[in-house]
N, C-alpha and C positions, 0 to 999 in steps of 0.2 A: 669170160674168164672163170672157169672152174676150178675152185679152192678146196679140192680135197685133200683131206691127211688122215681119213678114214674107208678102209672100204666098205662098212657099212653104210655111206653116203655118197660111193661110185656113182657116177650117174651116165646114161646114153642121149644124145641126140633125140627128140620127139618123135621123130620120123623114123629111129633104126629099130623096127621089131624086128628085125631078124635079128640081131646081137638078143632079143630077150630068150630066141628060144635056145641060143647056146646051149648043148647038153650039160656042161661042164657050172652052167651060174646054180640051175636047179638045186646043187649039194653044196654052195657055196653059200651058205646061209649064214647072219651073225645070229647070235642069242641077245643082244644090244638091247632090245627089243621084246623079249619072249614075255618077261613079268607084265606088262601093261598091253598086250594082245591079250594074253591068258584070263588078266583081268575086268577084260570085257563084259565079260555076264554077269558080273556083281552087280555095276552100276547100268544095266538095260531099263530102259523106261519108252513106251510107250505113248508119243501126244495126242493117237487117238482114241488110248484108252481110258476111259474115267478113272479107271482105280489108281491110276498113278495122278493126271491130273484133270479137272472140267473144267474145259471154255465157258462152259453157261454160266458160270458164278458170277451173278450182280451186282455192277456197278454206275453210280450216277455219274457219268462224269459233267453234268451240266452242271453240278451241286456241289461235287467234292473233288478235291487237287487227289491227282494219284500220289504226284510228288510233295513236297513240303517247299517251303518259299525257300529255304537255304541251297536249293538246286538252282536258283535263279538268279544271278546277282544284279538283274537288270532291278530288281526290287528293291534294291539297298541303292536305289540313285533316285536323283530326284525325277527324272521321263518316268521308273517306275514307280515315282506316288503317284502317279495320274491314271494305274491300274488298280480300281479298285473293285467289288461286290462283283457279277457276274464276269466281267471283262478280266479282271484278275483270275479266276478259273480259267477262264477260255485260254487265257495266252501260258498258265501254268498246263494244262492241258495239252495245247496244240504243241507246245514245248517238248512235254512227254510223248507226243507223237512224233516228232521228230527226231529224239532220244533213241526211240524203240525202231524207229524206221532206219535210221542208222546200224544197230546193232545187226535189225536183219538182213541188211545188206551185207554187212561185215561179216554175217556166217555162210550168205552166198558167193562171199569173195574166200572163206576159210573151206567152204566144200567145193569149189575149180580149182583152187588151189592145190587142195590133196588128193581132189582126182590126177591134177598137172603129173604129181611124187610118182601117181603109180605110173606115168609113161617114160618117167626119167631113173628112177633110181633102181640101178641094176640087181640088188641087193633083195630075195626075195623075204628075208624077214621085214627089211625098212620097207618094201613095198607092199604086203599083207599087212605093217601098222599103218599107212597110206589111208589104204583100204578104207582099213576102221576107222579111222578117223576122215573119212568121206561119209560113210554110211552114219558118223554121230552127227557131221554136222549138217548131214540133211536133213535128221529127223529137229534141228535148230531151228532151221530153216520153216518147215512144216510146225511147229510150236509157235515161231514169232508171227507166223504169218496169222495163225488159227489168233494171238493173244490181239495185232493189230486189228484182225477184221471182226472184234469181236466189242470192240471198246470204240474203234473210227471207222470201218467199212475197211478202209486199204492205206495203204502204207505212204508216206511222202515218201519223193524222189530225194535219191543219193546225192548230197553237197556235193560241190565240186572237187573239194582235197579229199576228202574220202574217196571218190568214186575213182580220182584218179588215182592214189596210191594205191588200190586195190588192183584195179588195172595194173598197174607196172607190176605188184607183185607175182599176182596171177601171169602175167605174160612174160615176166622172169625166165629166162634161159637157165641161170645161174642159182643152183641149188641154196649157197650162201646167203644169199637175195632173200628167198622163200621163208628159209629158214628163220633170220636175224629178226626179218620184218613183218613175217604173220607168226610165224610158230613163237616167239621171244616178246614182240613189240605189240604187237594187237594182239593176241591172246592173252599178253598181260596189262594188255590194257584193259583186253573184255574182264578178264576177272577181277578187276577194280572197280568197275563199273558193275558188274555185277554184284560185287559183296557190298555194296552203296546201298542198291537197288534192296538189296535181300535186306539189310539194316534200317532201310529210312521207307519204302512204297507204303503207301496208305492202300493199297490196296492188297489183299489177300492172295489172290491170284497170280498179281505179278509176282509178289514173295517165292510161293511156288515155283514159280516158271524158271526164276533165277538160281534159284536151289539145284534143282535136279541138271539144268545147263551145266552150273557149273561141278557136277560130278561127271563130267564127263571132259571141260575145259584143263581142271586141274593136271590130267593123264596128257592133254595135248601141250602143255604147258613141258612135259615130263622130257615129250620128245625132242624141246630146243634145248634143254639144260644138257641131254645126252652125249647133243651134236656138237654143245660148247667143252662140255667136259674132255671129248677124247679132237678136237679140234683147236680151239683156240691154242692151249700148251706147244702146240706144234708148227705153229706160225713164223713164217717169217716176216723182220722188221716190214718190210715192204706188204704183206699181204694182212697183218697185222690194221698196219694203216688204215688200207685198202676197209676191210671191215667194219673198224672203229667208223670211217666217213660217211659211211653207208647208214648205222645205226644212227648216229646224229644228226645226219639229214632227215630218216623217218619219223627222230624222235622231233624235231625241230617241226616239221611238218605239220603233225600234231598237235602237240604244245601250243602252236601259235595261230593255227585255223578251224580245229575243231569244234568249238563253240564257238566261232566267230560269227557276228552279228550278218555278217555277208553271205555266212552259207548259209541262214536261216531267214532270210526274204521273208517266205512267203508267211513264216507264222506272225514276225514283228506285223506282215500287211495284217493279218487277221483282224486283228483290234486295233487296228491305225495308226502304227507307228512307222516312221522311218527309220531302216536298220542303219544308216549311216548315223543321224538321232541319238542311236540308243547305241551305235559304237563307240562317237564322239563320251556320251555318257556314262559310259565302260570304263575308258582309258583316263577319266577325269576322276572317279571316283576309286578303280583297280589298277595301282599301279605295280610296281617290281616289287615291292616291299608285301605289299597285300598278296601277292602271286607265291612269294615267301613264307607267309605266313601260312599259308594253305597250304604250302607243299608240307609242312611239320606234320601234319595228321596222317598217323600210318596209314588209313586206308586212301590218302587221296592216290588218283588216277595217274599222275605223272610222276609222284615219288616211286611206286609200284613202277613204274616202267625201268626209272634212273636201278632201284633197288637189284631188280632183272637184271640188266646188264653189266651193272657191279657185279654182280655174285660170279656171272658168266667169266670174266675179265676179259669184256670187250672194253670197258672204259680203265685207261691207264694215265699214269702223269702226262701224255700226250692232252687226252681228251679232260681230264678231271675236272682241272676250273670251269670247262665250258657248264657241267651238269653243277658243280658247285654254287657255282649261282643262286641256284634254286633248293637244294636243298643240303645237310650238312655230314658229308661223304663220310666223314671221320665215323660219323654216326651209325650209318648207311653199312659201312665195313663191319663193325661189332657186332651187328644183328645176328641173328642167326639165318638159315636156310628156309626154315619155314614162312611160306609169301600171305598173304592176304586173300582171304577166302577159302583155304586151305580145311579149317575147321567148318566153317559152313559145307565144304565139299562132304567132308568125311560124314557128319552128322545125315547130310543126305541121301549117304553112299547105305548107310544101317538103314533109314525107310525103305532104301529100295530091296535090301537083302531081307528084309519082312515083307515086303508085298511077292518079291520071287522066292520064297521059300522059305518063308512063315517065319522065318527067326536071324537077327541077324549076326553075323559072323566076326568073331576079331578081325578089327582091321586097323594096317598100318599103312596110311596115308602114303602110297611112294611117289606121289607130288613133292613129299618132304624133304624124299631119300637123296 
């Protein structure tokens, strides 16, 4: 079921390339679109070139946590006093590789994804920002992979909820789908995760890495708020619903298995733990209230999501208590527009307008706009 109320987000069948070469779509272009294509060149960067970032920059990780303990909460229980001197590195470590092997699967699931856009959406401004935002998140791709084989060799295998929501996204028919759940919900995931990363990594590099990512996440971020801006207001009750369901399934999804001790076997096996062990030991020591309490800090990962779809209004008196829960809506409403990582984007976007041409340029943030 296709929920259009823009035809800037027409979409065709996978299979009908004859409707693309319509003579008639060619001049049928939105400008929806045009500022964040145009402003492409500002924020280009390079992973295999030094001047923007080096893989070779040394780090121990036999010696030193990339991440800090407060990324850990299996540490604040008592299974993790039993981690301490090397063993405590390795599982902070192999943790962080887990972390980052995530992410890079999540930008392989964000570049099939936006190749999917350009065979569906009829619309050839929406499908030339498709495009580019295929081509940013490959060169992700190509960055996390150079950042994991540089620190572990190669990447762990994608947990299970992850691997599969990414799959249903990816394999999505349904423009809505794509939209809500990569473009809105994992890429506002990523950039919470990412401005963590940029805030707290012990390492240099990853700092880096995170930064210039996210001057290019911010602009993808741009393109779900566009689709909610001239979509949502035109919904009806029923399709309305229909969306809301969808978002809180994914957010649910999330929220409740993405660090779960179950997808992370193989590192708990690392250093001897059993992940049931250290579930049991999770839910004994984090409960609703502690989940609560985390959600208050503006940069955590699931408020940034809740925040998203507020601003959007996919979450209405229908849905509210459900995300209420967790963090405090009233709140949430007052904010302004500007999201989290938004200024680390910008700050990055001026490095890269001096490394591309020596000096860099006013610039107003239209992640913000």
């Amino acid at each position: 079921m296709q929920i259009t109320k823009d035809n800037a987000y027409d979409a065709l069948a996978p299979d009908d390339f004859q409707s693309m070469m319509d003579v008639d779509r060619y001049g049928a272009r939105t400008t929806a679109f045009d500022k964040i294509i145009s402003a492409t060149h500002d924020h280009f960067w390079d992973p295999l070139d030094k001047k923007y970032i080096d893989f070779t920059a040394p780090f121990d990780i036999e010696k030193d946590q990339i991440l800090p303990d407060d990324f850990f909460p299996i540490f604040q229980t008592k299974l993790g006093d039993k981690l301490t001197g090397a063993k405590r590195v390795k599982f902070a470590n192999e943790s962080a590789r887990w972390i980052l092997s995530s992410i890079l699967h999540g930008e392989q699931g964000a570049l099939s994804l936006s190749a999917s856009l350009c065979h569906i959406l009829r619309d050839p401004g929406a499908q030339e920002y498709a495009a580019n935002q295929a081509r940013e998140e490959a060169r992700h791709v190509a960055a996390f992979s150079r950042y994991v084989q540089a620190r572990w060799g190669k990447p762990l295998p994608v947990g299970p909820t992850l691997g599969g929501l990414l799959t249903e996204l990816v394999n999505a028919p349904e423009v809505y789908k794509k939209i809500v759940g990569m473009q809105m919900l994992v890429e506002g995931l990523a950039m919470g995760a990412f401005a963590t990363l940029y805030l707290k990594s012990h390492d240099p590099l990853l700092v880096k890495l995170t930064q210039l990512v996210m001057t290019d996440e911010a602009f993808h971020h741009k393109f779900g708020k566009i689709w909610a801006d001239r979509t949502i207001p035109k919904l009806s009750a029923e399709e309305q619903n229909i969306i809301e369901d969808w978002a809180a399934t994914c957010f649910q999804t999330l929220l409740f298995n993405l660090v779960n001790p179950e997808q992370m076997k193989s590192v708990y096996a690392e250093v001897g733990l059993d992940w049931q062990e250290a579930q049991e030991a999770l839910l004994e020591a984090f409960g609703d209230d502690e989940r609560r309490k985390r959600m208050r800090e503006s940069n955590d990962i699931f408020r940034v999501l809740i925040k998203t779809l507020l601003k959007a209004g996919i979450i209405t008196e229908r849905t509210r208590d459900y995300y209420g829960v967790y963090v405090n809506m009233d709140e949430l409403k007052s904010e302004g527009d500007q999201m989290v990582g938004d200024d680390i984007a910008e700050e990055g976007i001026k490095f890269l307008q001096t490394v591309n041409f020596g000096t860099a340029k006013t610039f107003s943030s239209l992640a913000a706009e």
